[in-house]
C-alpha positions as CSV (number, residue, x, y, z in Angstrom):
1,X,122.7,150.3,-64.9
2,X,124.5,147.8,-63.0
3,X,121.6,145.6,-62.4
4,X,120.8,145.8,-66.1
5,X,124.9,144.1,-66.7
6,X,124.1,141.7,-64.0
7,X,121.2,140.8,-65.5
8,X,122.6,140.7,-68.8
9,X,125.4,138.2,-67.2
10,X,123.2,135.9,-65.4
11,X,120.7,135.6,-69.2
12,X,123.1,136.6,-71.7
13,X,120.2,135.5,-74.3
14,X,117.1,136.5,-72.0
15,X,114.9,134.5,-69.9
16,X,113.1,131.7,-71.2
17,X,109.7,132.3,-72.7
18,X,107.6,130.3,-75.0
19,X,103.6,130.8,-75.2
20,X,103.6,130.2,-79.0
21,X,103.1,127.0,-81.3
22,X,105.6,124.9,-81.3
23,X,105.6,123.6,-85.3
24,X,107.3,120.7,-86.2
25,X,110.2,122.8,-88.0
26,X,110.6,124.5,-84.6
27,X,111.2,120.7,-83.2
28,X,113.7,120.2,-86.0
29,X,116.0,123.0,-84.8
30,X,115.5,122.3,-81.3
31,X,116.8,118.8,-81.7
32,X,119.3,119.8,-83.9
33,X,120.8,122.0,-81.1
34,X,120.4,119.5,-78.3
35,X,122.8,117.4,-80.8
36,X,125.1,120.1,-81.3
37,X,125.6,121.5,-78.2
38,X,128.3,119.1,-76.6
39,X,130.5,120.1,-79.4
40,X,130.0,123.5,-79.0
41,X,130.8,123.0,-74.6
42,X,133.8,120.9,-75.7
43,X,135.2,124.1,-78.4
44,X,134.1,126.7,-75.9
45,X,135.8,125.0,-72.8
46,X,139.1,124.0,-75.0
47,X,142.6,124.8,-73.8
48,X,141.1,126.9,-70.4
49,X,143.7,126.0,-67.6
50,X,142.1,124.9,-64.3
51,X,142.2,128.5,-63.4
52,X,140.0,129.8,-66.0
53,X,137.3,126.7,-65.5
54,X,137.2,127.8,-61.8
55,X,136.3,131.2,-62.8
56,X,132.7,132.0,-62.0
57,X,131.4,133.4,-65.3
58,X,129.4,136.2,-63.7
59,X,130.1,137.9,-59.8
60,X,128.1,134.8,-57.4
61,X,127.4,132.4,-60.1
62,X,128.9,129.2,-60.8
63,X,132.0,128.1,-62.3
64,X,132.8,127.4,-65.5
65,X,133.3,124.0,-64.2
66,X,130.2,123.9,-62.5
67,X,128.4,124.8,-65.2
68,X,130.3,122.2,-67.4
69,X,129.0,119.5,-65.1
70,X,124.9,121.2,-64.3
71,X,124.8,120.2,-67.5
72,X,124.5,116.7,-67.9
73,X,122.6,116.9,-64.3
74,X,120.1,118.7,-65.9
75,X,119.8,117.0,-69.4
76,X,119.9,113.4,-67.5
77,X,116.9,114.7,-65.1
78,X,115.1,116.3,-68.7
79,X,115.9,112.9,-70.4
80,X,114.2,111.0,-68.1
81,X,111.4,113.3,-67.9
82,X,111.0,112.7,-71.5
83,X,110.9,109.2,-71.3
84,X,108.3,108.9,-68.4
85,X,106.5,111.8,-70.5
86,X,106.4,108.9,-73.2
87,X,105.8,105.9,-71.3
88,X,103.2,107.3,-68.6
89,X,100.2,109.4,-68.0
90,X,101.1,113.0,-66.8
91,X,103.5,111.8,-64.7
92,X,104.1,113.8,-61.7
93,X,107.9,114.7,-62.3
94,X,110.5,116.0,-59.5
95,X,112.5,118.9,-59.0
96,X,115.8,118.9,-57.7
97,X,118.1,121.5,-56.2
98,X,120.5,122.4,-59.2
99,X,122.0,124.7,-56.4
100,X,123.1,122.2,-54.4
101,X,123.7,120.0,-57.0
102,X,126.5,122.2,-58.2
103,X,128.0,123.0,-54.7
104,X,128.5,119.0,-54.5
105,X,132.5,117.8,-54.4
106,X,131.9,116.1,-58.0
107,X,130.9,119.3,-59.1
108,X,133.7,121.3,-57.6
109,X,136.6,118.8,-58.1
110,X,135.7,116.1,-60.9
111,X,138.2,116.8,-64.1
112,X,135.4,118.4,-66.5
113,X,136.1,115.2,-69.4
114,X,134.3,113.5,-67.2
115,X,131.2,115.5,-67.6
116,X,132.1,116.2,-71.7
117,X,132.3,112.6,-72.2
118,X,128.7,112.2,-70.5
119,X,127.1,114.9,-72.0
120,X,127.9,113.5,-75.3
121,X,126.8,110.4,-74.6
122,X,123.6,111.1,-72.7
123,X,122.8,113.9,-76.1
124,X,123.5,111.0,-78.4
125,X,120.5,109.2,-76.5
126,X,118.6,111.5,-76.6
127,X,118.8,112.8,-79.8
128,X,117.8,109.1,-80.6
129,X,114.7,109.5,-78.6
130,X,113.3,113.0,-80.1
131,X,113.9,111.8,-83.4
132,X,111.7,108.9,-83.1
133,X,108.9,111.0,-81.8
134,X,105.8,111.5,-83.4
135,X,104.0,114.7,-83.1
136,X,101.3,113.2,-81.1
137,X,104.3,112.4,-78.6
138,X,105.5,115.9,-78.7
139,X,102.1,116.6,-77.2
140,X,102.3,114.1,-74.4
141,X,102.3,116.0,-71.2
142,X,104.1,116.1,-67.6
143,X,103.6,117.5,-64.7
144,X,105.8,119.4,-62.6
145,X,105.2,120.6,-59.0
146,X,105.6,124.2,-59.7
147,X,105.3,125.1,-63.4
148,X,101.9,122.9,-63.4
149,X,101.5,121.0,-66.8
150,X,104.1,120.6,-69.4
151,X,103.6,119.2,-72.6
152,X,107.1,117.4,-74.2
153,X,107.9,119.9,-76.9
154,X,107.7,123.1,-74.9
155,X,110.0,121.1,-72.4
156,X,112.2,120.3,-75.7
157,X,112.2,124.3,-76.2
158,X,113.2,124.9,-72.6
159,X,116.2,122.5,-73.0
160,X,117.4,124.0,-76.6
161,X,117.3,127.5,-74.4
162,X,119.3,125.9,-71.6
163,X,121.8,124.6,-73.7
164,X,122.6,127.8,-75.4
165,X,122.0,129.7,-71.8
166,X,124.8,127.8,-70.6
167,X,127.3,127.8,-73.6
168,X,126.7,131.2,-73.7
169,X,127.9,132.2,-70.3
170,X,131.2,130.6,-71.1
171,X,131.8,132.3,-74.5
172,X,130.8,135.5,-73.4
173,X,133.1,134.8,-70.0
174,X,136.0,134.1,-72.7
175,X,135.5,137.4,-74.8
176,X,135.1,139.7,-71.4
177,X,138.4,137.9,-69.7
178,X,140.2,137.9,-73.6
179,X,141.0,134.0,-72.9
């Protein structure tokens, strides 16, 4: 039972899976939460002292701070995978070490405005960009060293998971601690 709660912690709304169609109206809502979701970090994260945002949000995972700030990490990376989808022939696209990324000093100290302000910046960007995709675009592809070939919308429905993955540890880390 106890690995069932952990793993319930660690994917609050279950892995990410996709091996169906992607239709345009799924696109729609995809880009719809990528644009919504830095309002939704910014409500969830409101009022929490520095306390609470150093609070891992399950036992050995990050911070609510660190999560605050893997988030633009990752959408910056995910934008610009997007845009050399767009611009380039299967580009061969890199991984990075999110890990370490988040056990970097600007992840552990920076005040988390700084990383609300750049999320919302970076998702008004790229909001921009998805909305002036074509469907032919949304089948461009990428290619990533160890998930093989990507095409652009199934990485579009990876990031609309990640970005209620992550707001979702934070709420749910709220209701258990009755912030």
């Amino acid at each position: 039972m106890k690995d069932k709660n952990l793993y319930k912690l660690r994917y609050p709304i279950g892995e990410f899976v996709t091996s169906r169609k992607i239709t345009s109206g799924d696109i729609k809502k995809y880009i719809k939460i990528i644009e919504a979701t830095p309002a939704k970090l910014r409500k969830a994260v409101e009022g929490l002292s520095k306390k609470q945002l150093d609070t891992p949000y399950r036992p050995g995972g990050w911070t609510v701070r660190q999560v605050i700030h893997h988030l633009p990490d990752s959408h910056l990376n995910s934008y610009v995978r997007f845009k050399l989808g767009l611009t380039e022939k299967n580009p061969i696209i890199r991984t990075y070490e999110e890990d370490r990324w988040a056990e970097l000093q600007d992840s552990l100290k920076t005040p988390v405005e700084v990383s609300l302000l750049l999320l919302e910046s970076l998702h008004k960007r790229w909001v921009i960009l998805l909305k002036s995709m074509t469907s032919g675009d949304f089948k461009r592809t990428v290619k990533h060293p160890e998930w093989g070939q990507m095409r652009l919308d199934k990485l579009l429905a990876q990031y609309d998971w990640h970005c209620k993955h992550h707001v979702t540890h934070i709420i749910n880390l709220k209701k258990r601690m009755n912030w």
